[in-house]
C-alpha positions as CSV (number, residue, x, y, z in Angstrom):
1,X,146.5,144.1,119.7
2,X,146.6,145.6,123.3
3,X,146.1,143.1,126.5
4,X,142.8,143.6,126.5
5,X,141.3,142.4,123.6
6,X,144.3,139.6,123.7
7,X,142.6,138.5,126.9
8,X,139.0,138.5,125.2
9,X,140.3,136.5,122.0
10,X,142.0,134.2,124.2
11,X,138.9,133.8,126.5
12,X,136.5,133.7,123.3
13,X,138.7,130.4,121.9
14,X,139.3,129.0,124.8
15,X,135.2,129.0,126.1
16,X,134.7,128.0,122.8
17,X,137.0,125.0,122.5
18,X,135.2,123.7,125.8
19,X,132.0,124.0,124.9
20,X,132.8,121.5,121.6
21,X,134.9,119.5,123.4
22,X,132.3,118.7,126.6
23,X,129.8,118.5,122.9
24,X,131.4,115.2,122.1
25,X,133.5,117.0,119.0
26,X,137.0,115.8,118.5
27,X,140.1,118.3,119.3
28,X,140.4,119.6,115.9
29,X,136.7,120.6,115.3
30,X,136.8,122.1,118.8
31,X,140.4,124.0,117.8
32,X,138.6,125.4,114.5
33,X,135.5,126.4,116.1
34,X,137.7,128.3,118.8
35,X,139.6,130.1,116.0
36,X,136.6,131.2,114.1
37,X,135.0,132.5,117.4
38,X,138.3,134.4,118.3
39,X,138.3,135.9,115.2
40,X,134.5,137.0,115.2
41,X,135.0,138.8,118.2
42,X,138.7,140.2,117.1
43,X,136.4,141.5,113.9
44,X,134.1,143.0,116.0
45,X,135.5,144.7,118.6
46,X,138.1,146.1,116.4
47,X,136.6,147.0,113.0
48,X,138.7,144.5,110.9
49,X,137.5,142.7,108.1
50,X,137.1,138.8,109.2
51,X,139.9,138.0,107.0
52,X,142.2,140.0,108.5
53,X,140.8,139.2,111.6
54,X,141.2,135.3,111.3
55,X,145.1,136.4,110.0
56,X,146.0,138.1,113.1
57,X,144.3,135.1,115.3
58,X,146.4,132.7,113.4
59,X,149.7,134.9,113.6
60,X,149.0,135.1,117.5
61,X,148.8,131.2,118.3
62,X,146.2,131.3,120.3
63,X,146.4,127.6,121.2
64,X,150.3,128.2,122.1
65,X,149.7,131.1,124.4
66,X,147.0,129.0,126.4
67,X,149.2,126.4,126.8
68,X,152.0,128.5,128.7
């Protein structure tokens, strides 16, 4: 994955993960709605098939990469 579309995945999850948090749901619904929407976009701006998609998003820790 170039910087890019790192920097689009990682913006997707984290907008996403606020928006469920500041909607009253707990960290872990808000952590799963951020993956899902991180791999949505990964699928579509790349072409891959949304399991593959939600693989890569998973392999990349998004969470972890936020975090540092």
């Amino acid at each position: 994955m170039d910087a890019a579309t790192l920097e689009m995945v990682l913006t997707a999850y984290d907008e996403t993960y606020q928006d469920a948090r500041g909607g009253g749901h707990s960290e872990a619904v808000a952590h799963a709605e951020g993956l899902t929407a991180a791999a949505m976009l990964l699928a579509a701006v790349t072409g891959t098939e949304d399991a593959a998609a939600r693989a890569e998003i998973d392999r990349i820790d998004v969470k972890a990469r936020l975090a540092a």
